[in-house]
C-alpha positions as CSV (number, residue, x, y, z in Angstrom):
1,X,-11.9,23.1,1.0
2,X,-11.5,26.4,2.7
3,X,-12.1,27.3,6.7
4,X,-12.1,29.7,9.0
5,X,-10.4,28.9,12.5
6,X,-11.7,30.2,15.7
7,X,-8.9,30.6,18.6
8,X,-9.2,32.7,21.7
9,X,-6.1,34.0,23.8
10,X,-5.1,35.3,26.7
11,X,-4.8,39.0,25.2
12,X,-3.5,40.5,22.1
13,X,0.0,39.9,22.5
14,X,-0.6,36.5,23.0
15,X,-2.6,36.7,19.9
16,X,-0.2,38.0,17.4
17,X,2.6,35.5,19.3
18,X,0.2,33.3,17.7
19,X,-0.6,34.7,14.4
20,X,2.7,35.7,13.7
21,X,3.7,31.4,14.5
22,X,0.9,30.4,11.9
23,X,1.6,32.4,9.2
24,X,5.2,32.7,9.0
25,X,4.7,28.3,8.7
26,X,2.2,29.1,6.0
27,X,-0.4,27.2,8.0
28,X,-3.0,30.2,6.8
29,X,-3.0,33.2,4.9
30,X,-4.7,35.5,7.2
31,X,-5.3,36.3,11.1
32,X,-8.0,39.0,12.0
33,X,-7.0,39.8,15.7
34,X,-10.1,41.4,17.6
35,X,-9.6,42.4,20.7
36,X,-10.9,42.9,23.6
37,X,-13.7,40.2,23.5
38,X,-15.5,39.6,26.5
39,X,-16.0,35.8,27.3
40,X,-18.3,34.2,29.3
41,X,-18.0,30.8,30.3
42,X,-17.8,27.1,32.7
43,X,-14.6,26.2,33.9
44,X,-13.7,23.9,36.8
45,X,-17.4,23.7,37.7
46,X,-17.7,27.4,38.1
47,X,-19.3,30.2,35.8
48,X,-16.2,32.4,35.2
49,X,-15.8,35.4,33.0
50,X,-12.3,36.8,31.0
51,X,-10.9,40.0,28.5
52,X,-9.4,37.8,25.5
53,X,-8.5,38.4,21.9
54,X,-10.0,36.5,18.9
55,X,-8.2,35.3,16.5
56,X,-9.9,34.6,12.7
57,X,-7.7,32.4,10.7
58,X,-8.5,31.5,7.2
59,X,-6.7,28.5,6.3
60,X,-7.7,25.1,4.0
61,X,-9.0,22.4,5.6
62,X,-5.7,19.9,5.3
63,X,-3.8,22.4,7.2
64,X,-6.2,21.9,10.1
65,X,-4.1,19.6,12.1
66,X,-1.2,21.0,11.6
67,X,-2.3,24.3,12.9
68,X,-3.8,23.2,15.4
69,X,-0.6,21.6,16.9
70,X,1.0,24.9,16.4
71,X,-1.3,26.7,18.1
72,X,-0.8,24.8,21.3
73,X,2.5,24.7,20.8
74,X,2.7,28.1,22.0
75,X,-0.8,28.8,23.6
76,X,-0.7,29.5,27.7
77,X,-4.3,27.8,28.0
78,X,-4.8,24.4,29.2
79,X,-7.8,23.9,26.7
80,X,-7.3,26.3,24.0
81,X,-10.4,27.2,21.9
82,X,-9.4,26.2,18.4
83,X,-12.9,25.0,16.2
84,X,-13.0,25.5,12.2
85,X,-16.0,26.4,10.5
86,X,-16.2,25.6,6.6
87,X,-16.1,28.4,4.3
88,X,-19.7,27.6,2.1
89,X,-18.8,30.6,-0.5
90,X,-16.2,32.9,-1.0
91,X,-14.7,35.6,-3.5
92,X,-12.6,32.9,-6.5
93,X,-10.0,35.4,-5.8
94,X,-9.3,35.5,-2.6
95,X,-9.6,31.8,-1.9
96,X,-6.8,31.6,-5.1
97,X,-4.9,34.0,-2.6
98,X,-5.1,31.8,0.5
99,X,-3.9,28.7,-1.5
100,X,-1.1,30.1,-2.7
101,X,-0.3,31.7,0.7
102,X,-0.4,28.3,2.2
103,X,1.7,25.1,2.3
């Protein structure tokens, strides 16, 4: 099974420190950076508000722990945003390509 990993980081070098760390371990095939991304959210009781990059990382789902230590291995946040969404359909080739770009 195939999915797609959400991460958010501090900014976009961050976020290709990061990409760069997953794929070079072969814990995904792919990173999509988008940046900037505005974020809105709760922290320490307080509505808060930050500029971060996005990272999309298409992956297989047995990899998921793996990259998710990997990420926080070298993520500044506290409480990294790292969630995986399951890939319901996809091109035969491409998800041939993400297998055999992955451990």
């Amino acid at each position: 099974m195939f999915i797609v990993v959400l991460v958010t980081a501090r900014d976009k070098t961050e976020a290709e420190l990061i990409a760069r760390h997953l794929v070079e371990r072969k814990l995904c095939a792919c990173v999509n950076i988008v940046a900037p991304v505005n974020s809105l959210f709760r922290w320490d009781n307080k509505l808060d508000s930050s500029e971060e990059a996005m990272l999309i990382i298409k992956t297989r789902k047995a990899l998921f722990k793996k990259l998710e230590e990997a990420v926080k291995s070298v993520h500044s946040y506290e409480v990294p945003e790292i969630i995986a969404l399951p890939v319901v359909l996809g091109s035969k080739k491409y998800l041939d390509w993400v297998k055999t770009s992955t451990v």
